[in-house]
N, CA, C, O and CB atoms as a CASP TS submission, in Angstrom:
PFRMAT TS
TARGET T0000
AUTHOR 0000-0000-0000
METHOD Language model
MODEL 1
PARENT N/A
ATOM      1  N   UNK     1      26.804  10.357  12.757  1.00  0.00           N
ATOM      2  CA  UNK     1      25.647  10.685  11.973  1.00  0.00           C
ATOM      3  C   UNK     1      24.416  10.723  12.866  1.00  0.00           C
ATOM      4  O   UNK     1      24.396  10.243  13.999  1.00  0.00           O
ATOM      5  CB  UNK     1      25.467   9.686  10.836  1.00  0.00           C
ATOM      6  N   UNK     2      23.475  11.278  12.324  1.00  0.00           N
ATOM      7  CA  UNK     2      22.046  11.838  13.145  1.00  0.00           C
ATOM      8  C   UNK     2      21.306  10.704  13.182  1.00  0.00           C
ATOM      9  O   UNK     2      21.078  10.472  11.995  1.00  0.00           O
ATOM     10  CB  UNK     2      21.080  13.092  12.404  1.00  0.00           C
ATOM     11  N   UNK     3      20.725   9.745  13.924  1.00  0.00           N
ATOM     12  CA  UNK     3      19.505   9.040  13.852  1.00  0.00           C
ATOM     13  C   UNK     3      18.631   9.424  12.851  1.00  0.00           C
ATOM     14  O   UNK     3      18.532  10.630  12.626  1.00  0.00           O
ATOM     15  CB  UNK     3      18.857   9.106  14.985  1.00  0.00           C
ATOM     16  N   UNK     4      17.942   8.597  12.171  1.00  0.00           N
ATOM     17  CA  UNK     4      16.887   8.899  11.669  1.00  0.00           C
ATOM     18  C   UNK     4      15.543   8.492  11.601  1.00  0.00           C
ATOM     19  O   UNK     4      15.378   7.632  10.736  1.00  0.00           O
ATOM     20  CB  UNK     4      17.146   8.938  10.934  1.00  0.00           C
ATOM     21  N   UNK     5      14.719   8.749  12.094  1.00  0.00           N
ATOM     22  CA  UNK     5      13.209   8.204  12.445  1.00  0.00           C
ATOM     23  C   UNK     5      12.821   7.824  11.614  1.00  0.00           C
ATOM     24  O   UNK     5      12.847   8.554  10.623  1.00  0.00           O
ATOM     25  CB  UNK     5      12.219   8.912  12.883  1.00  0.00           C
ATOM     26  N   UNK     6      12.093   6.165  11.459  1.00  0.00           N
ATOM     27  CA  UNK     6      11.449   5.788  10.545  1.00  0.00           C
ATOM     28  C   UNK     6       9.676   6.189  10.608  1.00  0.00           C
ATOM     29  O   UNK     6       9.114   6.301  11.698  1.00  0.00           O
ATOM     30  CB  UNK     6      11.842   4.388  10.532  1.00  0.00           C
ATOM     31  N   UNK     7       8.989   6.362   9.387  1.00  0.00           N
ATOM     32  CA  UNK     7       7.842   6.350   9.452  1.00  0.00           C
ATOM     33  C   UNK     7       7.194   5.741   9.909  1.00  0.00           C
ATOM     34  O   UNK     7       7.872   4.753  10.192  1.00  0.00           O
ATOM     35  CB  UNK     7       7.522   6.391   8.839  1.00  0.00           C
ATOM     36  N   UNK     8       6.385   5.609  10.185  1.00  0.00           N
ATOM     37  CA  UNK     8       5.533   4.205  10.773  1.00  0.00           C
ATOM     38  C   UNK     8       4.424   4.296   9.419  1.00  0.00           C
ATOM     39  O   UNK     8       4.010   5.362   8.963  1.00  0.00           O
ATOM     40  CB  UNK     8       4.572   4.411  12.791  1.00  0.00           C
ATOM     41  N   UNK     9       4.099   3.096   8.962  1.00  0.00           N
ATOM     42  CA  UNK     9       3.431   2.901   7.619  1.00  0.00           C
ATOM     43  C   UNK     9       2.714   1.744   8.023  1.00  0.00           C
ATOM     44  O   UNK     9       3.217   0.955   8.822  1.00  0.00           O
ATOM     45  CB  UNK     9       4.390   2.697   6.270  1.00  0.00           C
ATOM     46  N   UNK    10       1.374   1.543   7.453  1.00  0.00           N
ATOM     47  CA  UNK    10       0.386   0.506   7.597  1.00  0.00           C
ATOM     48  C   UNK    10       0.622  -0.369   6.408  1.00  0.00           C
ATOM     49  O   UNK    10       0.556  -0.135   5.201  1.00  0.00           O
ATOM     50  CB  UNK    10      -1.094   1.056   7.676  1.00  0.00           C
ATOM     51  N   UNK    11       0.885  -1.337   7.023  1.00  0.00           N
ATOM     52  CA  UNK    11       1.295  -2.588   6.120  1.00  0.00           C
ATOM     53  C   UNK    11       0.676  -3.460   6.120  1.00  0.00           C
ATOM     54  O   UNK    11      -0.051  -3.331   7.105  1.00  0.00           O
ATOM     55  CB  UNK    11       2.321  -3.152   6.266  1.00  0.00           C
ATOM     56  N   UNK    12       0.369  -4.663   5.463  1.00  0.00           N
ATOM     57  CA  UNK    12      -0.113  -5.897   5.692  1.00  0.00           C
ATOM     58  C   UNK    12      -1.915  -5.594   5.290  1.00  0.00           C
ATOM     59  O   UNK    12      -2.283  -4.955   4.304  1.00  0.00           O
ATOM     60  CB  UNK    12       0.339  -6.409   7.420  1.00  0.00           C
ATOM     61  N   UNK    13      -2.821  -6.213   6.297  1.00  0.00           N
ATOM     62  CA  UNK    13      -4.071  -5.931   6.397  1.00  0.00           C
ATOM     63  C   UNK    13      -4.309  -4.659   6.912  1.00  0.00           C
ATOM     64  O   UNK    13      -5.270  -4.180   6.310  1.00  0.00           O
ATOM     65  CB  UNK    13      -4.663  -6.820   7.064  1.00  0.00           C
ATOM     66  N   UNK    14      -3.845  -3.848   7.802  1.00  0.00           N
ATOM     67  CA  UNK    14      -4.038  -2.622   8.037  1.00  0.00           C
ATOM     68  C   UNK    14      -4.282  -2.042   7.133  1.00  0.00           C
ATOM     69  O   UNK    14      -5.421  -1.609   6.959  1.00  0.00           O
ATOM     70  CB  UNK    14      -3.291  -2.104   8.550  1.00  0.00           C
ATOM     71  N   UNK    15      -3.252  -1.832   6.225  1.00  0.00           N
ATOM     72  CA  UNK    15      -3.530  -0.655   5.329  1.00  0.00           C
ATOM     73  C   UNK    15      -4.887  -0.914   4.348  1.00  0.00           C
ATOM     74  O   UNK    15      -5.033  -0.223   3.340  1.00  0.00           O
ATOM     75  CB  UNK    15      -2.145  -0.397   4.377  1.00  0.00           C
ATOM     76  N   UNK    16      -5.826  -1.914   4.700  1.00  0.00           N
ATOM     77  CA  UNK    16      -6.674  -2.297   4.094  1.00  0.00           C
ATOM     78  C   UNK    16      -8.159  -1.537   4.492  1.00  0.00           C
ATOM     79  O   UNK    16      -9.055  -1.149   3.741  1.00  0.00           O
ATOM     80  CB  UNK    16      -6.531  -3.646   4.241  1.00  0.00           C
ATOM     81  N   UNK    17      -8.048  -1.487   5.985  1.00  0.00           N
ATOM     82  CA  UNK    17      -9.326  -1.028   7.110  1.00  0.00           C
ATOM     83  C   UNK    17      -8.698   0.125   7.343  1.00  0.00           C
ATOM     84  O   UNK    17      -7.519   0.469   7.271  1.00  0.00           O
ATOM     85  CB  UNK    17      -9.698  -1.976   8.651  1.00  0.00           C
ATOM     86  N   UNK    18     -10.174   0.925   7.777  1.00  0.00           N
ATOM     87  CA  UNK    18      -9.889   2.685   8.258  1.00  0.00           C
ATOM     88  C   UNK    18     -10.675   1.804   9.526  1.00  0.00           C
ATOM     89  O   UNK    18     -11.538   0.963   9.277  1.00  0.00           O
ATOM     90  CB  UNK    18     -10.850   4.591   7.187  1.00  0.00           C
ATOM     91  N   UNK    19     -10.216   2.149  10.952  1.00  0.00           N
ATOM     92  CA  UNK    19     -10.507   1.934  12.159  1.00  0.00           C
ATOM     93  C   UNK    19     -11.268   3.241  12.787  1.00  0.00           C
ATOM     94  O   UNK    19     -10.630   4.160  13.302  1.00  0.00           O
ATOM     95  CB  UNK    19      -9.263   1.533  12.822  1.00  0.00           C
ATOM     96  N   UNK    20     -12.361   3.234  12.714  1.00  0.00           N
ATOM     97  CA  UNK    20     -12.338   4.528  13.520  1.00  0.00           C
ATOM     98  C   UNK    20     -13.726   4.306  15.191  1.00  0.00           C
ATOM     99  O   UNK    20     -14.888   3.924  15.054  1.00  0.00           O
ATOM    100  CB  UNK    20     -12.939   6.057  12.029  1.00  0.00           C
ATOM    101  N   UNK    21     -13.378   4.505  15.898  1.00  0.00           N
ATOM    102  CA  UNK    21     -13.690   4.199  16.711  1.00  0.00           C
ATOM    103  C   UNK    21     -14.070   2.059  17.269  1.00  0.00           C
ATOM    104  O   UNK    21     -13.244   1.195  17.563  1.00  0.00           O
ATOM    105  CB  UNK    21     -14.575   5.261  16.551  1.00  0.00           C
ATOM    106  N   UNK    22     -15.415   1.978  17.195  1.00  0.00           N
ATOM    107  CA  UNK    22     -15.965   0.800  17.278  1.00  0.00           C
ATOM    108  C   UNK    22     -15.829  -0.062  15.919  1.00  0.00           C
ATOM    109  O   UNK    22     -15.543  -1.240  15.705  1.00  0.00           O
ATOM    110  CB  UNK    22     -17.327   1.026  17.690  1.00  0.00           C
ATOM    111  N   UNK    23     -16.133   0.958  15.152  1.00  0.00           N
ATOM    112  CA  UNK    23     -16.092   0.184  13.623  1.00  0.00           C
ATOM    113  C   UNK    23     -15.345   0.166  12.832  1.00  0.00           C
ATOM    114  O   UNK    23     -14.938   1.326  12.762  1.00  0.00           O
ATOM    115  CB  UNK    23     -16.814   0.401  12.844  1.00  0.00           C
ATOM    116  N   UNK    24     -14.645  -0.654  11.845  1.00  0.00           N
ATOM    117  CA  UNK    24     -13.939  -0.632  10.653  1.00  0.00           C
ATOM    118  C   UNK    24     -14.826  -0.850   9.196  1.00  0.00           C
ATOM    119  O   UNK    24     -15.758  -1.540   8.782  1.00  0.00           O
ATOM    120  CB  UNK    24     -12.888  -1.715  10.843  1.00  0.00           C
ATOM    121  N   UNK    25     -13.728   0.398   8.625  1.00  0.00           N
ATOM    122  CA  UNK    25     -14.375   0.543   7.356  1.00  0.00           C
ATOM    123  C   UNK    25     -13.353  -0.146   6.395  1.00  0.00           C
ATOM    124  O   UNK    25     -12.273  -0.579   6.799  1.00  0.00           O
ATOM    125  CB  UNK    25     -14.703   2.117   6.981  1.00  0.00           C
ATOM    126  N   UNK    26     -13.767  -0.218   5.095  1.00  0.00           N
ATOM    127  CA  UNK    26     -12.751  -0.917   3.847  1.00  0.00           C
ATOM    128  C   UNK    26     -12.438   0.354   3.617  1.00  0.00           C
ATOM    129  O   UNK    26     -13.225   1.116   4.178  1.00  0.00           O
ATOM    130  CB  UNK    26     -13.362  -1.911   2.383  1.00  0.00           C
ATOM    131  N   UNK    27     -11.366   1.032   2.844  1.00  0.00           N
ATOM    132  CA  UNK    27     -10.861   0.986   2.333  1.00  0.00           C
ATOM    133  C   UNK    27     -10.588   1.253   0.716  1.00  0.00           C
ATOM    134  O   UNK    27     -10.876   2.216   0.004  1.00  0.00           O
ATOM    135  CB  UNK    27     -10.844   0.421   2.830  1.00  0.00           C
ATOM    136  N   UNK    28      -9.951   0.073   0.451  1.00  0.00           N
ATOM    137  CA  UNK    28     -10.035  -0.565  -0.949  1.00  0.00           C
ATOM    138  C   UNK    28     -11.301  -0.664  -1.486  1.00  0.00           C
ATOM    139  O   UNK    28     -12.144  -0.264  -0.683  1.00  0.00           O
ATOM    140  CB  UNK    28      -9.517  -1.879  -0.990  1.00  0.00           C
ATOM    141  N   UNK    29     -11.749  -1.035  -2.509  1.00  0.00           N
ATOM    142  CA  UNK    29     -12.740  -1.943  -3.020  1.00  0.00           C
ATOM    143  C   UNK    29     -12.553  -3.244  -3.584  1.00  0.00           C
ATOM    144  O   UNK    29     -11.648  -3.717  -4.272  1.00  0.00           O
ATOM    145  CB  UNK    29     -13.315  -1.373  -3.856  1.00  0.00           C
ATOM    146  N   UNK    30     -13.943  -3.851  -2.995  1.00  0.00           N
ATOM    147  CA  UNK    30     -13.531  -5.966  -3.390  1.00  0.00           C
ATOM    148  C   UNK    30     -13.745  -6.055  -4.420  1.00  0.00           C
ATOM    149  O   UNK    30     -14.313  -5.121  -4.985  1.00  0.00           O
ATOM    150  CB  UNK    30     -14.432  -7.416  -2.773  1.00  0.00           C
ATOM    151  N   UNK    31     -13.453  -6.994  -4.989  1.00  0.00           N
ATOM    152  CA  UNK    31     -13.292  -7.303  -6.332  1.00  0.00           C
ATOM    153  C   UNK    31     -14.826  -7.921  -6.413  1.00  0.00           C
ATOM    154  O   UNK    31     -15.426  -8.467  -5.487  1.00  0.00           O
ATOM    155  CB  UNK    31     -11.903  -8.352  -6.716  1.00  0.00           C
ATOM    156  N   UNK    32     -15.412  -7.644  -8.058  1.00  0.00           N
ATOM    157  CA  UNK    32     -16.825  -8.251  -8.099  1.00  0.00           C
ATOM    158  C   UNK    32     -16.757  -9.578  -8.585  1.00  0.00           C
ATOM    159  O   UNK    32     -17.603 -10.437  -8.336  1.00  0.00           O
ATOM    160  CB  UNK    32     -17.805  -7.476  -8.977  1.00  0.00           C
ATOM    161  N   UNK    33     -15.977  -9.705  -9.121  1.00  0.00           N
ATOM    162  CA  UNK    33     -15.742 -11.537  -9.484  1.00  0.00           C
ATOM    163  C   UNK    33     -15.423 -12.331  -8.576  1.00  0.00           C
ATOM    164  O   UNK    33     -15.829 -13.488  -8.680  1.00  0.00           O
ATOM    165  CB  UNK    33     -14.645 -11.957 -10.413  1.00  0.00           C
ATOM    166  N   UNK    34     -14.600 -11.950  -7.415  1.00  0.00           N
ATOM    167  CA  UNK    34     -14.063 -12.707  -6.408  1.00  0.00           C
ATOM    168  C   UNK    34     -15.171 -12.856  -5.601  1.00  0.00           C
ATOM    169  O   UNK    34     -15.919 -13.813  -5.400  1.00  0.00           O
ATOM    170  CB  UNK    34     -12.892 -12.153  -5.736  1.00  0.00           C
ATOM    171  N   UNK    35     -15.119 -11.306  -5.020  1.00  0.00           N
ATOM    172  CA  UNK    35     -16.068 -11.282  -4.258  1.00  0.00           C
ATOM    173  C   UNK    35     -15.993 -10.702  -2.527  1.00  0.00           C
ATOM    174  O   UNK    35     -15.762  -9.500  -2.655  1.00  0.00           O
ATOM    175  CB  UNK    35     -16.413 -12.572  -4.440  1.00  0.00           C
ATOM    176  N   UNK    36     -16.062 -10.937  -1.378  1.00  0.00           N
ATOM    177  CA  UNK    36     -15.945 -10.039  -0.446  1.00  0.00           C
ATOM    178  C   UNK    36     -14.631 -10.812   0.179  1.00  0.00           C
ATOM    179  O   UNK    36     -14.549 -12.036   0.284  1.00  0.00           O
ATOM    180  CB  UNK    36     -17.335  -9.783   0.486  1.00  0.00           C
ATOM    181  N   UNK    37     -13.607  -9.856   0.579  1.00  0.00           N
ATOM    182  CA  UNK    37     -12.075 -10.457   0.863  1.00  0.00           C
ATOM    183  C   UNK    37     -11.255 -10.506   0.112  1.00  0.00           C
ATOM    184  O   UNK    37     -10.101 -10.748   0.466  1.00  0.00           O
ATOM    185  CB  UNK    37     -11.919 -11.578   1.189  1.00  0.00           C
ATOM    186  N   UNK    38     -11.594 -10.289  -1.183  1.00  0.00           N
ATOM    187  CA  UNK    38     -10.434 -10.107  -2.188  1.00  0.00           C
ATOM    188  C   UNK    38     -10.420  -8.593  -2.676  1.00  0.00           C
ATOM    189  O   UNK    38     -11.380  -8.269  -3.375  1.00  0.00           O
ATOM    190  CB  UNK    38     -10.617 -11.145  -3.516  1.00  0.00           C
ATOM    191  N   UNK    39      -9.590  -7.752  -2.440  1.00  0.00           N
ATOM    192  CA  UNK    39      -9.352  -6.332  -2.479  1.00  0.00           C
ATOM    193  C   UNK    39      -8.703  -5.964  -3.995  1.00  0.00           C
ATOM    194  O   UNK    39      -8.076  -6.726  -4.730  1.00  0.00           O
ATOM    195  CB  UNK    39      -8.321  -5.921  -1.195  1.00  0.00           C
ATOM    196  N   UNK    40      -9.024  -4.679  -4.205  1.00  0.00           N
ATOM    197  CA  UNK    40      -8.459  -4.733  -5.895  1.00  0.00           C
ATOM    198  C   UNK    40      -7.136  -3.523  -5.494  1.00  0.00           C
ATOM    199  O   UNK    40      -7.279  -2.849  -4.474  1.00  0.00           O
ATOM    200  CB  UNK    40     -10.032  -3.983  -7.513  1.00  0.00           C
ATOM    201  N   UNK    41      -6.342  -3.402  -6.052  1.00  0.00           N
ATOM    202  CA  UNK    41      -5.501  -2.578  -5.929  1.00  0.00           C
ATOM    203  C   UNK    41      -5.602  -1.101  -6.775  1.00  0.00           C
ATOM    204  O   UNK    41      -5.948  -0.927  -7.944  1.00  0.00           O
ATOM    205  CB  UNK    41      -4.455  -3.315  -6.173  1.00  0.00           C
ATOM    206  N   UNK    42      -5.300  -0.393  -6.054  1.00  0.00           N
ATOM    207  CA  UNK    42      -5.473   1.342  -6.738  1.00  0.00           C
ATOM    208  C   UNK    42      -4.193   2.025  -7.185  1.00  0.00           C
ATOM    209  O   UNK    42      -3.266   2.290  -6.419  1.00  0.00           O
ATOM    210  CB  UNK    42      -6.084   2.515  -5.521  1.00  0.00           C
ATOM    211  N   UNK    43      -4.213   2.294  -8.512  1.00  0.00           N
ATOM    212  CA  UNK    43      -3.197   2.583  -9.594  1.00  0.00           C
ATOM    213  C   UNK    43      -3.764   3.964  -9.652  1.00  0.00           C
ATOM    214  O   UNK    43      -4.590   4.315  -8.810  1.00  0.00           O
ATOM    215  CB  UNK    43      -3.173   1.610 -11.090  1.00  0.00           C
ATOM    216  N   UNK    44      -3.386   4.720 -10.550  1.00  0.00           N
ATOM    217  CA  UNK    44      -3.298   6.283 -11.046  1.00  0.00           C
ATOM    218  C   UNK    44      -4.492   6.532 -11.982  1.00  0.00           C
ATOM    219  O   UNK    44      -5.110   7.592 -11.886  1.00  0.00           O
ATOM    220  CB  UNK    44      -1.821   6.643 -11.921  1.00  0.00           C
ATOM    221  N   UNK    45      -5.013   5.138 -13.329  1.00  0.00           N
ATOM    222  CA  UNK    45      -5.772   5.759 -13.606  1.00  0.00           C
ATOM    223  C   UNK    45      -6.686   4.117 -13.536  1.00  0.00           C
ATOM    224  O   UNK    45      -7.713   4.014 -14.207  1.00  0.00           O
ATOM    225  CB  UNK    45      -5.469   6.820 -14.856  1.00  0.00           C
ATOM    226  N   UNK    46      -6.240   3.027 -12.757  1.00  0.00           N
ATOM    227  CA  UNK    46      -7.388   2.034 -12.623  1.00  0.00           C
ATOM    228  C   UNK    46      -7.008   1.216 -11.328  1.00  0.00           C
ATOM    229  O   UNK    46      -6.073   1.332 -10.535  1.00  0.00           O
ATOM    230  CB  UNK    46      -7.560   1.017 -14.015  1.00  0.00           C
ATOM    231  N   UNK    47      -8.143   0.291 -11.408  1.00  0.00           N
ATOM    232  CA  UNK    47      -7.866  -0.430  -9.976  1.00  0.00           C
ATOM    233  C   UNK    47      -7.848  -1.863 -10.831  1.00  0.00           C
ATOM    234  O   UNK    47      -8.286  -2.106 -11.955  1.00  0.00           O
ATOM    235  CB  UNK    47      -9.274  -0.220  -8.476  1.00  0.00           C
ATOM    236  N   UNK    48      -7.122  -2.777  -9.794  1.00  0.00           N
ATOM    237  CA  UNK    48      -7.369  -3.835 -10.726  1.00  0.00           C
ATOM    238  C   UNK    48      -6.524  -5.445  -9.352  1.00  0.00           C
ATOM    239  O   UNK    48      -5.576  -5.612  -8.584  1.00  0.00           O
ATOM    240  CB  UNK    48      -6.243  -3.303 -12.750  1.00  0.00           C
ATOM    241  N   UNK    49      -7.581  -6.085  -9.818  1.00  0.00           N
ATOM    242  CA  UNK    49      -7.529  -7.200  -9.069  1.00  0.00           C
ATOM    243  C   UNK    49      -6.374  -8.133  -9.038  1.00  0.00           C
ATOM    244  O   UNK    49      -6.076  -8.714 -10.082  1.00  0.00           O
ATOM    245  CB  UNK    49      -8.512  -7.831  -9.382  1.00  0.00           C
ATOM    246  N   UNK    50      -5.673  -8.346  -7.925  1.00  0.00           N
ATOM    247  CA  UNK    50      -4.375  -9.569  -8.459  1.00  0.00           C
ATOM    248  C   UNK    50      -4.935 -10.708  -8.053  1.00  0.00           C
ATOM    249  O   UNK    50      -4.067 -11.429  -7.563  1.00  0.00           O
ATOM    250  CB  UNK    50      -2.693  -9.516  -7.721  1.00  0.00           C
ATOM    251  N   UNK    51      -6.371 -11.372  -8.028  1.00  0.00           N
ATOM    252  CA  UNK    51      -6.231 -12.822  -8.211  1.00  0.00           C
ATOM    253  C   UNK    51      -6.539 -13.292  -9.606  1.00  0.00           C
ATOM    254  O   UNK    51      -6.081 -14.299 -10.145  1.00  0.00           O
ATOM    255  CB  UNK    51      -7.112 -13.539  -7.261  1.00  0.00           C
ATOM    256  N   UNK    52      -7.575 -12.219 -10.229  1.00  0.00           N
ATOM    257  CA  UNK    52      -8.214 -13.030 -11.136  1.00  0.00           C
ATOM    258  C   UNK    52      -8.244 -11.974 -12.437  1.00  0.00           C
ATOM    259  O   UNK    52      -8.639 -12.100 -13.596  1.00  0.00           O
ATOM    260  CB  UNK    52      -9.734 -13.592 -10.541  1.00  0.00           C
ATOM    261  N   UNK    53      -7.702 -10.991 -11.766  1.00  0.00           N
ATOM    262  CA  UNK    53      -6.852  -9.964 -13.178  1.00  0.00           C
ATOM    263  C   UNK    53      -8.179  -8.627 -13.816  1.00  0.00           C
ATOM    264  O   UNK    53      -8.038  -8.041 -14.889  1.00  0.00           O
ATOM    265  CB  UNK    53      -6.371 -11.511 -15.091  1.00  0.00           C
ATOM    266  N   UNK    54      -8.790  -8.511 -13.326  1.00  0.00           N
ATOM    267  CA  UNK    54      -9.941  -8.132 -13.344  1.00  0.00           C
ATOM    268  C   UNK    54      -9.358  -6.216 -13.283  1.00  0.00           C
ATOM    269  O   UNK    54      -8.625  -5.719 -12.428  1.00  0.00           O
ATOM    270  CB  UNK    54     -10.945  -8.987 -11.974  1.00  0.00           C
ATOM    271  N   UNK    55      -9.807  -5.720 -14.132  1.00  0.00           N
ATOM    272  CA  UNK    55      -9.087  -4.313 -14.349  1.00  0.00           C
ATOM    273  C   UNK    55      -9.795  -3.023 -14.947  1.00  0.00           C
ATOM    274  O   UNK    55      -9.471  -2.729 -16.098  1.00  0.00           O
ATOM    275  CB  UNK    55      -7.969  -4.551 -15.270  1.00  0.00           C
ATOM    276  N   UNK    56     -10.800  -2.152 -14.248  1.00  0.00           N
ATOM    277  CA  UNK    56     -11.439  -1.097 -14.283  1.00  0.00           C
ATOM    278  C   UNK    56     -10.922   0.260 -14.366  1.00  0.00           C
ATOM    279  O   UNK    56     -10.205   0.676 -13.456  1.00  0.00           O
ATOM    280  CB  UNK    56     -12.059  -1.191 -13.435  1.00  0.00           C
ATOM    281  N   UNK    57     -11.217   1.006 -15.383  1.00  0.00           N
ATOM    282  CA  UNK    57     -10.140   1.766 -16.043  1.00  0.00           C
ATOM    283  C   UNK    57     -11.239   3.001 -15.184  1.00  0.00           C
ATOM    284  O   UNK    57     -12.395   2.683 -14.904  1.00  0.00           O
ATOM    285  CB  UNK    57      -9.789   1.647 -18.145  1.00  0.00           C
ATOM    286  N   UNK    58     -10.628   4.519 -14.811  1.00  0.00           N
ATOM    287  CA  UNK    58     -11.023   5.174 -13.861  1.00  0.00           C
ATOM    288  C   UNK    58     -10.790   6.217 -14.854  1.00  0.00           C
ATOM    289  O   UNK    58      -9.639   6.257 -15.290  1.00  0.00           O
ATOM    290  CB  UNK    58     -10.415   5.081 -12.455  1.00  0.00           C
ATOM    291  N   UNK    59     -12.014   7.475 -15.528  1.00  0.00           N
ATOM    292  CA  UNK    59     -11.824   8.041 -16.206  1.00  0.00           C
ATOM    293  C   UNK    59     -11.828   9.752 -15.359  1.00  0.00           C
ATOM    294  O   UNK    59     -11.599  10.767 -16.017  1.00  0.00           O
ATOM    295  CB  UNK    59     -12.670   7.529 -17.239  1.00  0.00           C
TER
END
């Protein structure tokens, strides 16, 4: 059988920061209850926080 190349995928904190040159950018957006370091996660039609459940519907 043929080898098959895996993707290379940003995992972990990476996939959190856009690196581009000197500076890093977010990304995500922080959660406003938490606060800066806690990232909300992006769904299809909301984002929504897994510490404190916090859930903004995206029209």
């Amino acid at each position: 059988m043929a080898d098959k190349k895996a993707k290379a995928k940003a995992t972990g904190i990476a996939s959190y920061y856009k690196i581009s040159g000197d500076k890093a950018t977010r990304v995500h957006k922080s959660c406003s209850r938490c606060g800066k370091g806690v990232f909300m996660s992006d769904h299809k039609n909301r984002k929504t926080c897994g510490k404190c459940g916090l859930t903004e519907f995206i029209q």
